[in-house]
C-alpha positions in Angstrom: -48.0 -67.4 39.2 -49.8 -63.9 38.3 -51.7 -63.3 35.3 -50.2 -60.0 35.3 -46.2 -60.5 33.8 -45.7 -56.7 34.1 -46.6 -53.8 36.2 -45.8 -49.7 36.1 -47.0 -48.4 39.6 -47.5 -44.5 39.4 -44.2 -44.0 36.8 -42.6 -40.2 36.8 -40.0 -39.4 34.6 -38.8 -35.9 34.0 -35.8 -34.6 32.1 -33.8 -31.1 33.3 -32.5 -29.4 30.3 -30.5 -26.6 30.4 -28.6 -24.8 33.6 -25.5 -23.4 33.9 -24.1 -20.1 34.5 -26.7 -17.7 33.1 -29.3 -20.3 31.4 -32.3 -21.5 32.6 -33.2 -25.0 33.5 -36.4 -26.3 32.0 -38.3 -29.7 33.5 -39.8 -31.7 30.9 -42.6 -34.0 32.9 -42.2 -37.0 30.0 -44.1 -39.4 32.4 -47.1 -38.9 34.8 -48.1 -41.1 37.0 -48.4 -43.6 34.7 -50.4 -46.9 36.1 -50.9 -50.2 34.5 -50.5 -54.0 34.0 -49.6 -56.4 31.0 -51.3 -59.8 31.2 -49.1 -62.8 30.9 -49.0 -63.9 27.0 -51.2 -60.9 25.5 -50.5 -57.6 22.7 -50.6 -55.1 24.7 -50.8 -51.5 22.7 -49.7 -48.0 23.8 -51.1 -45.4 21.0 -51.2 -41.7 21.3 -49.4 -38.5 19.3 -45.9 -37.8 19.0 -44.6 -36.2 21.8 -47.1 -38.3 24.5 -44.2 -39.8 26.2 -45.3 -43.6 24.6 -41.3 -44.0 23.6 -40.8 -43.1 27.3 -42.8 -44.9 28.8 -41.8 -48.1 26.8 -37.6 -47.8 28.1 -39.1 -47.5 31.5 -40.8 -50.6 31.3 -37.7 -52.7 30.5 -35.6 -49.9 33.0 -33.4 -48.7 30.2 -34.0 -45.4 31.4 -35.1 -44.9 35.3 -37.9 -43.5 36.7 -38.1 -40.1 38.8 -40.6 -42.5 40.8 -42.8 -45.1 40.8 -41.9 -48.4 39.7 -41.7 -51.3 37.5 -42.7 -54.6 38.9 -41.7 -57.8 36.0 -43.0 -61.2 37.1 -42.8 -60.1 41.0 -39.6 -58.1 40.7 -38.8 -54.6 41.0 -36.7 -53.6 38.4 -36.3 -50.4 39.4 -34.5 -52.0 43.1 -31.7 -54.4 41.7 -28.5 -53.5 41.3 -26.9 -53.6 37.5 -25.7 -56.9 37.7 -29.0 -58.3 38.8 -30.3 -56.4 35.6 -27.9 -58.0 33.1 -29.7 -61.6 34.5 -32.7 -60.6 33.4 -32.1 -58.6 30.2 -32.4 -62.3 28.0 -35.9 -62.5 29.6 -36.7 -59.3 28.7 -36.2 -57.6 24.4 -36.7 -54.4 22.9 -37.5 -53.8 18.9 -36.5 -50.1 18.3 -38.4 -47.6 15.9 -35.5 -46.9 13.4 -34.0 -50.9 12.0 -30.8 -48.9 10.6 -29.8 -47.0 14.0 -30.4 -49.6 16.1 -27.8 -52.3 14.0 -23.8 -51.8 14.1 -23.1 -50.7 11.0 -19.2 -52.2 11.5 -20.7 -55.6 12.6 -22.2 -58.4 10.4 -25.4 -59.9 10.6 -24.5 -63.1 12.1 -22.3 -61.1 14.9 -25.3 -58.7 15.6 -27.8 -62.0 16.4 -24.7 -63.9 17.6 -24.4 -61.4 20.5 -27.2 -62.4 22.6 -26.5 -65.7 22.6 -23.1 -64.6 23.2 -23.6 -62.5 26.4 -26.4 -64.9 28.0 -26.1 -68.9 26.8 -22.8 -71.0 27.1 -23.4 -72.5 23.9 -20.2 -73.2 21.2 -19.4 -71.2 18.2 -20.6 -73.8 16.2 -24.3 -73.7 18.1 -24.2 -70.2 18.0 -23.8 -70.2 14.1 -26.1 -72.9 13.7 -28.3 -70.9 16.4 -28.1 -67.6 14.1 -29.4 -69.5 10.6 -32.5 -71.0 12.6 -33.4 -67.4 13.9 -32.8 -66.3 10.4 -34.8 -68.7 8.9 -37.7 -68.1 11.0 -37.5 -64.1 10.2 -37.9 -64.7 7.0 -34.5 -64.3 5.8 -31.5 -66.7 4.2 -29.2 -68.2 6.1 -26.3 -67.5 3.6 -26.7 -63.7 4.2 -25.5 -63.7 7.4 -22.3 -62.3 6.7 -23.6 -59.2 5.3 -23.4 -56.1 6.8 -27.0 -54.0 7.7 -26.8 -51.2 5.0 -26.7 -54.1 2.6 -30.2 -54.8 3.5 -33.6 -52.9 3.3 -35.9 -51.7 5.6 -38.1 -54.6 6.1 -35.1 -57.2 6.5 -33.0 -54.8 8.8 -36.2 -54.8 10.8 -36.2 -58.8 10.9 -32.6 -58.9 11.8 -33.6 -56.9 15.0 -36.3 -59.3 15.2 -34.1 -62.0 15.2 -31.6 -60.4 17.5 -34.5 -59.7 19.8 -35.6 -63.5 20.0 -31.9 -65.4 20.3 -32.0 -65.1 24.4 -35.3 -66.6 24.6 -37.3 -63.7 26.0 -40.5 -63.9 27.7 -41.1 -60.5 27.5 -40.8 -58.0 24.3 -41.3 -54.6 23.5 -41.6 -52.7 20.0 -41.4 -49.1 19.6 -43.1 -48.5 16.6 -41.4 -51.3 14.8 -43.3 -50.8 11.3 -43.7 -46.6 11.4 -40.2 -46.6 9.2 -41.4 -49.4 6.6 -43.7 -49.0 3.9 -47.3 -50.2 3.8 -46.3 -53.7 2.3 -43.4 -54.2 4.7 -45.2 -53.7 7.8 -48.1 -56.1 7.1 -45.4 -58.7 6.8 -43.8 -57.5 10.0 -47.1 -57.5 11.6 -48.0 -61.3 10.8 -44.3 -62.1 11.8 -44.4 -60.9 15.4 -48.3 -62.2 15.8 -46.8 -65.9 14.6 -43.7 -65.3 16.6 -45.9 -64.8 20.0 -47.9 -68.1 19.3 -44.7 -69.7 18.6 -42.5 -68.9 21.1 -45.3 -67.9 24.1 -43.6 -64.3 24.1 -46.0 -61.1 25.8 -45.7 -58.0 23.3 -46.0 -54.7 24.4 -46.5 -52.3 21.0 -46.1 -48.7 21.2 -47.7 -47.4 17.8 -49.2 -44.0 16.3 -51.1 -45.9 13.4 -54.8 -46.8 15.0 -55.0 -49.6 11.9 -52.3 -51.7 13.1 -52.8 -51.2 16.1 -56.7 -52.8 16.3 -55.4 -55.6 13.8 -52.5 -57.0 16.2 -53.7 -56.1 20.0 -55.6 -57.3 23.0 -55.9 -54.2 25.1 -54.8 -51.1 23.9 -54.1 -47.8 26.5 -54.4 -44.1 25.0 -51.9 -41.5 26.0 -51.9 -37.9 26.6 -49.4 -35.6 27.7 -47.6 -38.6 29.4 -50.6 -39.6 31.0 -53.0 -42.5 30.4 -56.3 -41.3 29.4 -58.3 -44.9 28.3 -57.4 -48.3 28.7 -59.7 -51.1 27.4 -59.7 -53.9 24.8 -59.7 -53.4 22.0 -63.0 -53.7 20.3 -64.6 -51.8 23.2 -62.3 -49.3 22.4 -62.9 -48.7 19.1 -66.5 -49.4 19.2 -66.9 -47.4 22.6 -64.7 -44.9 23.1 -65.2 -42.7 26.4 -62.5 -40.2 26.6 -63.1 -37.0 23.9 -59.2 -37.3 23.0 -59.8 -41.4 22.4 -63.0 -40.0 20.1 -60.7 -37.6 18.3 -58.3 -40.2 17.2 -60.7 -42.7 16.3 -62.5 -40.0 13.8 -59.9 -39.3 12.1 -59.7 -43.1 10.9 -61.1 -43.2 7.0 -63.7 -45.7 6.8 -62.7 -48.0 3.7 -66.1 -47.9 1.9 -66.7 -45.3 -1.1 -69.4 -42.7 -0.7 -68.8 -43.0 3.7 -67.5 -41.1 6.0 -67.2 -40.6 9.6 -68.1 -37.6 11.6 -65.3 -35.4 12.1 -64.4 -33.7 15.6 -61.9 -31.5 14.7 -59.6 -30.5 17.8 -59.1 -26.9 18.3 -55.6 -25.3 19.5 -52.3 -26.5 20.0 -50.4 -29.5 22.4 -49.6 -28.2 25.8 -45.7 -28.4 25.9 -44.9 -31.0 28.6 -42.2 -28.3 30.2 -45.3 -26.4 30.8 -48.6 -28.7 31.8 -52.2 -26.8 31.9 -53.9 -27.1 35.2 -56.2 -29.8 36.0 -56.8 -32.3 33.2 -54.3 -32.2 30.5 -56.5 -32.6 27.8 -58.5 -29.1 28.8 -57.0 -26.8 26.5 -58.0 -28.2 23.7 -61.6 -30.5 24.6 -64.9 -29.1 23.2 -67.0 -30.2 26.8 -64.4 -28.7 29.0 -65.7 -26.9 32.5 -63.9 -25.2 35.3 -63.8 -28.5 37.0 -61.7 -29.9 34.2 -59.5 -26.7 34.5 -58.7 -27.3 38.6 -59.1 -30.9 38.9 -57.1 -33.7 37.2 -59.3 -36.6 36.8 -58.5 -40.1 37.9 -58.1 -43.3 35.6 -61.5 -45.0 37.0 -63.0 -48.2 36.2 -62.0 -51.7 36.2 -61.9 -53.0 32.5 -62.6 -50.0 30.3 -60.7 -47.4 32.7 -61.0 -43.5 31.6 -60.1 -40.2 33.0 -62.7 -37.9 32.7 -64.7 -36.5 34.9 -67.6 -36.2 32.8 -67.2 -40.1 30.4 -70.7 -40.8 31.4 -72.8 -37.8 30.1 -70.6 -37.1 26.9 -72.3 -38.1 23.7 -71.1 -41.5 22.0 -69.6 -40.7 18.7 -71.4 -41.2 16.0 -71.2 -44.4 13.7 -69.7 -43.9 10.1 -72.4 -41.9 7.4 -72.6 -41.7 4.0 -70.8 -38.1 2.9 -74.1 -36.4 1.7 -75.7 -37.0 5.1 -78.0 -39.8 3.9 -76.7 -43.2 2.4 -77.9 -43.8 -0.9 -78.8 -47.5 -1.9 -75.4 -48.2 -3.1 -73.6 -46.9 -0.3 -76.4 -48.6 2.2 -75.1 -51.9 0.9 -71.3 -50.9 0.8 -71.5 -49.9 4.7 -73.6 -53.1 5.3 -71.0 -55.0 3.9 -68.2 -53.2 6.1 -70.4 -53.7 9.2 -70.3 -57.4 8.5 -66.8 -57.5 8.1 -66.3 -55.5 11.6 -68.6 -57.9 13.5 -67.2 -61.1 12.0 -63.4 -60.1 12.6 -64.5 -59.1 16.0 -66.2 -62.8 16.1 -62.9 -64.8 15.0 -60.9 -62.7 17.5 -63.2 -63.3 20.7 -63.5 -67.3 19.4 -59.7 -67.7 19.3 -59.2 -65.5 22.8 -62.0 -68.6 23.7 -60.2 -71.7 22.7 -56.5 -70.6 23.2 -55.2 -72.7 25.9 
């Protein structure tokens, strides 16, 4: 069996809008040659702006959109060869959590119907197992059996969310993917989510794939975490190599603009200049040139490759830029105070780094 439980090969995927009699048709290149793999039982993160192609990306993963080219290889299959039918067998191995709880729910359908209809579609279990099926899943989410014959606008945010949780886990998945399932809830909510789905992997053996904007969540809940740009994948690497040494200048961007939680310190800011490219129109060369501070002509002519083994980057220059610097106090030097607050936060950095390395260690 491969350590690797999912694969994109070189994904493409472009959307023609427009045509017709006297309009134009515009290409939108959503996708570019995305490559990468998801190790067996791991979070695997996919963070970037709006717009990056992350949301994509994510429904050509489980081929609910398909590609221009490339493909999608899932536990040595390609998804993108079978035929539907060999598709709809797979679909209980494989889940999706959506970004917005109320969309994604039937508004005409109750709650127990909505989780029922997995278990409908893939198992040949009774009525009766199915109901009894439904209150365990709710249960587990969090939520009271005797509300399963609500409907989802009698619910909020958070529990809509663990209904599609809970719809997500009745065909036994090995496989799920979330796209952005906390962005909609409020702070509160989405720690809960959060600590949900991390217990729900451990529980159930399940591989997560999170597509996510917020760089907080994001370092709290993953493994490995890849950086997008312009539908391209600029930085792959775990995660505390990627937030303690970031290569790429867009990854060093994102990562300054993170507050650090300790009065009287701040990071230094690198403010981007310019606009996003639009992805009907790409720059030249590497994407990110319009708007990087050490760009060249080289940059301008010459996309770069994703290069490396375990922290991969495409840059042409990742070697000679300067490391960002480490969080300082806001007047430039740290007074005592602040000298012991940042102490304190470095602590806490290197011993949350510790308990995550020691658990990666001993988990089976």
């Amino acid at each position: 069996m491969s350590d690797h439980i999912l694969e994109a090969q070189d994904l493409h995927k472009r959307f023609v809008q427009g045509g017709g009699l006297f309009a134009r048709t515009t290409t939108i290149h959503a996708v570019n040659g995305v490559s990468l793999q998801v190790r067996r039982g791991e979070t695997f993160a996919i963070v970037g702006e709006s717009g990056c192609g992350k949301s994509t990306l994510a429904r050509l993963l489980l081929r609910l959109i398909d590609p221009s080219e490339g493909q999608v290889i899932y536990d040595g299959q390609d998804l993108t060869a079978l035929s539907g039918g060999q598709m709809r067998a797979l679909r209980s191995d494989l889940q999706f959590i959506f970004q917005d709880p109320f969309s994604s729910l039937n508004p005409r359908m109750s709650v127990e119907a909505i989780i029922a209809e997995p278990l409908r579609l893939h198992t040949k279990l009774t009525a009766e197992a199915r109901r009894a099926k439904v209150a365990e899943l709710m249960a587990r989410v969090g939520l009271r059996p005797d509300m399963a014959d609500r409907y989802p606008h009698e619910f909020s945010g958070g529990q809509r969310q663990r209904i599609c949780i809970a719809r997500a886990l009745a065909s036994g998945p090995k496989l799920l993917i979330g796209d952005e399932p906390v962005s909609a809830l409020d702070v509160s909510v989405q720690a809960q989510i959060v600590n949900l789905l991390e217990d729900l992997k451990q529980e159930f053996g399940l591989t997560l794939v999170v597509i996510a904007h917020d760089l907080a969540v994001i370092r709290h809940m993953s493994d490995r975490i890849a950086v997008m740009y312009l539908g391209e994948v600029v930085e792959l690497a775990d995660t505390e190599t990627l937030f303690i040494a970031p290569r790429h200048p867009y990854t060093q961007a994102l990562l300054a603009a993170i507050p650090v939680p300790v009065p009287g310190v701040a990071r230094a800011r690198t403010v981007l200049g310019g606009d996003i490219p639009s992805p009907a129109n790409p720059p030249a060369g590497c994407k990110f040139n319009t708007r990087c501070p050490h760009a060249t002509d080289l940059c301008r002519t010459t996309n770069p490759a994703l290069e490396g083994t375990a922290h991969q980057v495409a840059c042409h220059y990742h070697d000679t830029l300067p490391r960002p610097d480490l969080p300082i106090a806001r007047t430039g030097t740290r007074s005592p105070a602040a000298e012991a607050r940042f102490a304190l936060y470095r602590a806490a950095t290197e011993t949350k780094t510790a308990i995550k390395t020691t658990n990666k260690e001993t988990t089976p």
